[in-house]
C-alpha positions, -999 to +999 in steps of 0.1 A: +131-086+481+159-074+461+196-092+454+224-073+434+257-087+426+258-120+447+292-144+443+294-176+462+317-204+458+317-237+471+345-260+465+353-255+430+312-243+418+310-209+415+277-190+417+269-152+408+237-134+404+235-099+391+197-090+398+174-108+416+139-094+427+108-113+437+081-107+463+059-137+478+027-136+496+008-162+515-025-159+531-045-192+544-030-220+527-026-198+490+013-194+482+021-164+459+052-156+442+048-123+431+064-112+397+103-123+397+130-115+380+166-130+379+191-113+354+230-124+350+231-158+368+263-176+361+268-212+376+304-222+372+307-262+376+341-278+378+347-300+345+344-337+352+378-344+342+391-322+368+371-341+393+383-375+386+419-365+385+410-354+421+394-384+433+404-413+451+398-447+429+393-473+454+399-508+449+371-528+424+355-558+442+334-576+423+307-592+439+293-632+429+264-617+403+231-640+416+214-662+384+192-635+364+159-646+353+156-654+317+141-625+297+108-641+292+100-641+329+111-608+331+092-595+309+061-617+319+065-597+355+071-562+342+038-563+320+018-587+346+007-554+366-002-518+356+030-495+345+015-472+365+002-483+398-028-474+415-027-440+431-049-419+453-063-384+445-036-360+453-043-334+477-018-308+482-011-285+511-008-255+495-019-236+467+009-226+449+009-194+417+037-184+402+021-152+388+056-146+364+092-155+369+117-142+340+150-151+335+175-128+316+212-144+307+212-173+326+239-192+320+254-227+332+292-237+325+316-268+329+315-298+303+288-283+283+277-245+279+240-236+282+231-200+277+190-191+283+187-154+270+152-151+282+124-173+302+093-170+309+073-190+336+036-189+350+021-216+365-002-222+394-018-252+416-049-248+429-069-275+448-050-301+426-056-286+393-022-275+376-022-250+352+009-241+329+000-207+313+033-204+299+067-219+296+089-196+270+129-203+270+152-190+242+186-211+248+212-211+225+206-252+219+167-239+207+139-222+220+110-238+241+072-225+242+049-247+262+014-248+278-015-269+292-033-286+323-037-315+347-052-328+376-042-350+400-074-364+409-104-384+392-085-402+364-056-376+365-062-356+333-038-340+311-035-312+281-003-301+275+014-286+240+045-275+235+066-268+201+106-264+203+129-255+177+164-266+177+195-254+172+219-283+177+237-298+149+228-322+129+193-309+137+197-276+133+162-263+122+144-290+133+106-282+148+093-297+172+054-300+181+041-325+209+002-327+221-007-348+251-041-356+261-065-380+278-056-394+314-032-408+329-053-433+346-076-437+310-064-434+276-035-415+272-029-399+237+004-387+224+011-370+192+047-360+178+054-338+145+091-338+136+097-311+103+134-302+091+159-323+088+137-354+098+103-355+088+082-379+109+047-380+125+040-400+154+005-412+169+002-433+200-024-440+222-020-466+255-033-469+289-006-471+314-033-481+342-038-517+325-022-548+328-001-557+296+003-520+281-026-514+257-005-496+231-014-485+194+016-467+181+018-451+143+054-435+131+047-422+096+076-404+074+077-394+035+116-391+039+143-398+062+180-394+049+214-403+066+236-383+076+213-357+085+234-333+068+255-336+040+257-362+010+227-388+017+243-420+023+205-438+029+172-427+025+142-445+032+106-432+014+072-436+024+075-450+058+048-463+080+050-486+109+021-497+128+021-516+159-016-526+177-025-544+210-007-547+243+027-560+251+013-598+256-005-597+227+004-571+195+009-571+157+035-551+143+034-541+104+060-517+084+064-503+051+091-492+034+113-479+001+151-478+007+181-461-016+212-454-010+250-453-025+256-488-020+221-501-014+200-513-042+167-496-045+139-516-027+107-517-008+107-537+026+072-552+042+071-566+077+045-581+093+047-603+128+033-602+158+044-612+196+038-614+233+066-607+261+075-645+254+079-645+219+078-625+184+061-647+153+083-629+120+050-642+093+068-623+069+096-601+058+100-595+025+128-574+005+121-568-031+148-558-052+174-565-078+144-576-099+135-603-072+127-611-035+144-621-007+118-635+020+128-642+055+100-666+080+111-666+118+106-673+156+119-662+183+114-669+213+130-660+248+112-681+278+138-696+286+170-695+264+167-677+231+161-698+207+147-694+171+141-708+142+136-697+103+134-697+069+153-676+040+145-677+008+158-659-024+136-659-054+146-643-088+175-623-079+196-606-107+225-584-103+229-570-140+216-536-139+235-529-104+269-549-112+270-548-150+310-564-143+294-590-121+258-604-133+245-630-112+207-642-112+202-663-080+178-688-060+177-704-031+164-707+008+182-715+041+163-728+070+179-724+102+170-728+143+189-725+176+195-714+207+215-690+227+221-688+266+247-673+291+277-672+267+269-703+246+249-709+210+241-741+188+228-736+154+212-763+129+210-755+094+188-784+078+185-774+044+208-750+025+207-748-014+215-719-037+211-720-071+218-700-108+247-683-125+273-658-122+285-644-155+284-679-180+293-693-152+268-721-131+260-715-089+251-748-070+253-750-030+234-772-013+243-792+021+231-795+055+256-782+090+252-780+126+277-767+152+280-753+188+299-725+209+326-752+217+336-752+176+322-787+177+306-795+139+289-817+123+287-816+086+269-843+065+281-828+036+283-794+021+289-786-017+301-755-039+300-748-068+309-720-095+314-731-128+335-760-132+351-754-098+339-769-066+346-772-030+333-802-008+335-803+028+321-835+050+328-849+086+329-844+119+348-821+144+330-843+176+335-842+212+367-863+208+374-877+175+379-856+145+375-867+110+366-840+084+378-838+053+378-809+025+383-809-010+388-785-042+384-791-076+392-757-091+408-761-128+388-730-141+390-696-122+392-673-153+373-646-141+349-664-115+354-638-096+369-605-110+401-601-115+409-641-108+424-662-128+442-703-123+435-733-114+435-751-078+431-784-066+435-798-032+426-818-001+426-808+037+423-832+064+415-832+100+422-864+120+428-875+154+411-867+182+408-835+205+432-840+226+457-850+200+446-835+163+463-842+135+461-816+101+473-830+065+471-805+035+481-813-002+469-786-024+484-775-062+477-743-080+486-731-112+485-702-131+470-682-102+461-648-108+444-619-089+445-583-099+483-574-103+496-603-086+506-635-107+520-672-095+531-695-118+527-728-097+526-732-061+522-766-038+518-764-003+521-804+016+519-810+052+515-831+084+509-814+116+504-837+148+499-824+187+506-851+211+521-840+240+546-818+220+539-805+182+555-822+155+556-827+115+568-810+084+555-788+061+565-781+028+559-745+003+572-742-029+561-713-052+575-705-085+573-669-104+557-647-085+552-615-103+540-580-092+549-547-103+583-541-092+587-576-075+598-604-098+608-634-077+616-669-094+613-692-065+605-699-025+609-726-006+600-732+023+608-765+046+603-771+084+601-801+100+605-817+131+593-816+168+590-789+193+623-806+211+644-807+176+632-785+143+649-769+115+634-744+087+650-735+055+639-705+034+651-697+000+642-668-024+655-665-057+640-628-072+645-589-081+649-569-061+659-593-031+669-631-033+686-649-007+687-679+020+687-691+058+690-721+081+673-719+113+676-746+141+656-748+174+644-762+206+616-757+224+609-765+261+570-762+272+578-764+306+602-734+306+587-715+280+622-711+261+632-713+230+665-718+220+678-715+185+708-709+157+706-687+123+732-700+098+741-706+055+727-670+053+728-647+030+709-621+005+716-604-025+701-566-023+701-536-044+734-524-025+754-560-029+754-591-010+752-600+026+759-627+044+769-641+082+804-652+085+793-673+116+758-686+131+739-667+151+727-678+188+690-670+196+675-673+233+636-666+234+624-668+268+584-660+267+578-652+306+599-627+307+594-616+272+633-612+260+650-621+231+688-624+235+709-625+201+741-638+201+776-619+184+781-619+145+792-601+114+775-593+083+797-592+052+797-574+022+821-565-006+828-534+007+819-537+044+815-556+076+792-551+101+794-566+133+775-569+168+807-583+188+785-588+221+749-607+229+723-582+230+689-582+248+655-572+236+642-552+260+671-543+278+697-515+279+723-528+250+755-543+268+771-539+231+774-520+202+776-526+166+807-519+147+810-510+110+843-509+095+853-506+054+870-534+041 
């Protein structure tokens, strides 16, 4: 049978054929294909894009999702029974042998481009024993050459090789060599040789015919670098992980040494084992910056997941990495808690660091709990650097609130680079849920950090939500100093309810100083806002500005517009002036007017 210059199209696929000749015999139940040979086949697939542009999107309903089982029965299902069921011997109708079909410029088009210069296939079935005698492709994502054997009888044997080079990037280069052997319905063996870009050797061995997944799995690497091209940005050495058992009972060990540009060298041990319930964490252990950090955990997913665990730092020292920023630490956390459906609680039991940064003395120790809902309970927690310190104690509860935080900062020369001051304040949270009530007095003086410099600042407030908001809050900073920015004084004052508030802001500075009165009502109800600008003014580069009459402001947040009443803006030497209301949002109804004076 021959074919010459075929062209079909369907829809929007198009499919031509240059040369196509086979033959095919069949005598008894022995199926032949005689040597074939298809040259110039081009499959032309519309591009997805196209398609959806052409499709109809119907509405989305989305259906009541039933309860899903937690994980850990799940899991205890999946690996209760064989991954592979039982299965008969297979006994096929026909022989089938493919004595050689070869493929020249075969090519497949749409979203991606896959081009297979030559191919090379001969494989035959006979009386259930498959036999690959070759498998060559040369694409251009890589070239293909595979082998082997199986049976689909008896234990259902296997022997297959094949070795792949690729030629997609980032693993351009990269060789491929797999081996499988064994049976499918005995041990089934599995090696993998990765060399080029990643080097890594892989070893398993499982039986997919036994309850629980027997699995022994060995991933061994001297060097694996990220990106795969390029500047390495990590790079782990010496790599070997090891995991031994089945599914509902294995150990899992690793080894490690990690680099990278901002990683500190170090070499990383794990050892734990697990079941489909659970996974026991005996020990993880980081050792670098001349110490060890040691983490101790369980977690387990029966139910909820829930864990709980222990962190602790020994020896730590940051000189040799952070010459600016030496630190030599201690300390452990100890942690458990739970996580379902979209909620968590965490206890934290014990938390205490210890040591020094630069001269200057670390101390944190307290004890926390706290939920999803943001309700906390803190017994007390304490920081410490130096001779500053930060306390924080109370209760954020189902209804009442009553926490209170504190800061005792007079020395923050260089606690932190580039910091400088002194601080000292309380925050305090009172009332109830339904009705909370925030108080803040903090002080600060000679606050620096990098270019930026205050001279004294005092923020004081009492916030209370009832049914409406209401309180005052008062800012006052003095000398604030950047480069180009010199500015004396602001003040800031608001106060009032939601019904009734004003706010005054003054500014006295280079390159901009200046003031304004603002005046407002809110109404919940109507989601409107209602509001004057007056007494203001500024004094820019170009002169001064100021209103010659208050300003009318309308906010109305459902239909998200802003309506700004007529003014003028007068300078020196000109006036500028918006003589009708205007609407965010909306096509202007009036236009501004600038005239000379």
């Amino acid at each position: 049978m021959a074919l010459n210059n075929i062209n079909i199209k369907i829809d929007d696929t198009t499919v031509s054929v240059l040369d196509f000749t086979s033959g095919l015999a069949w005598q008894e139940k022995n199926l032949t294909l005689k040597p074939t040979r298809l040259q110039g086949l081009l499959i032309a697939l519309p591009k997805v894009a196209d398609v959806a542009q052409e499709e109809v999107v119907e509405p989305k309903i989305e259906k009541p999702q039933p309860d899903e089982k937690p994980l850990g029965e799940t899991l205890k299902d999946l690996f209760a029974k064989p991954v592979m069921p039982e299965m008969t011997d297979v006994h096929l109708p026909l022989n089938l042998n493919i004595e050689s079909f070869r493929g020249e410029q075969l090519r497949i088009t749409g979203d991606t481009d896959l081009t297979v210069r030559t191919m090379l296939l001969k494989v035959s079935s006979i009386d259930g024993n498959m036999k690959l005698d070759t498998l060559d492709i040369d694409a251009n994502q890589g070239t293909v050459k595979a082998s082997g054997t199986a049976q689909l009888a008896n234990n259902w044997p296997v022997d297959i090789t094949l070795n792949s080079t690729l030629n997609i990037d980032p693993l351009k280069g990269e060789k491929i060599k797999l081996k499988v052997g064994g049976a499918l319905r005995e041990q089934l063996e599995v090696g993998v040789n990765l060399s080029g870009p990643m080097d890594v050797a892989l070893r398993a061995q499982t039986r997919l015919a036994e309850a629980g997944l027997p699995l022994n799995l060995e991933v061994v690497s001297q060097r694996i670098a990220w990106p795969l091209t390029g500047d390495t940005q990590f790079q782990a050495d010496d790599l070997k992980l090891k995991l031994s058992g089945k599914m509902t009972d294995y150990t899992l060990s690793m080894r490690t040494a990690v680099k990278g540009q901002d990683i500190p060298p170090a070499t990383i041990t794990l050892d734990a084992k697990g079941n489909e319930r659970q996974i026991n964490l005996d020990k993880l252990t980081i050792a670098a910056l001349e110490g060890k950090t040691e983490l101790k955990a369980l977690v387990d997913w029966q139910q909820a997941i829930s864990w709980r665990g222990e962190l602790t730092l020994n020896g730590i020292n940051t000189a040799k990495e952070i010459p600016d920023w030496p630190a030599k630490l201690n300390g452990v956390m100890k942690t458990k808690g739970s996580l379902y459906g979209g909620t968590w609680q965490m206890d934290v039991p014990e938390l205490k660091l210890t040591g020094n940064v630069k001269q200057n003395s670390v101390n944190v120790n307290g004890t926390l709990k706290g939920n999803s809902y943001m309700q906390w309970t803190i017994p007390g927690l304490h920081l410490a650097l130096g001779p500053n310190s930060a306390d924080i104690k109370g209760e954020l509860g189902v209804k009442e609130l009553n926490l209170d935080a504190a800061i005792d900062a007079p020395g923050l020369d260089n606690a932190l680079p580039g910091l400088g001051g002194m601080a000292k304040g309380i925050v305090k949270v009172r009332g109830t849920v339904e009705a909370p009530q925030l108080l803040a007095d903090i002080t600060a003086r000679g606050l620096r950090w990098q270019d930026l410099s205050v001279a004294q600042a005092r923020i004081e407030g009492d916030i209370k939500s009832t049914d409406q908001i209401a309180g005052h809050l008062n800012v006052r900073v003095e000398r604030i100093s950047q480069p180009d920015v010199n500015i004396n004084l602001v003040t800031l004052d608001a106060k009032g309810s939601e019904k009734q508030h004003q706010l005054q802001l003054r500014v006295q500075g280079e390159p901009v100083s200046g003031q304004l009165s603002l005046t407002g009502s809110f109404d919940r109800e109507a989601a409107r806002w209602k509001g004057t600008l007056s007494d203001t003014r500024f004094q820019t580069p170009v002169g001064p500005w100021s209103l010659t009459r208050a300003i009318a402001l309308d906010y109305r947040n459902k239909e998200q517009k802003i309506s700004i009443g007529p003014h003028c803006w007068l300078n020196p030497n000109a006036e500028l002036c918006i003589p009708q209301t205007i609407d965010g949002g909306r096509r202007r109804t009036g236009g501004g007017q600038s005239q000379p004076l």
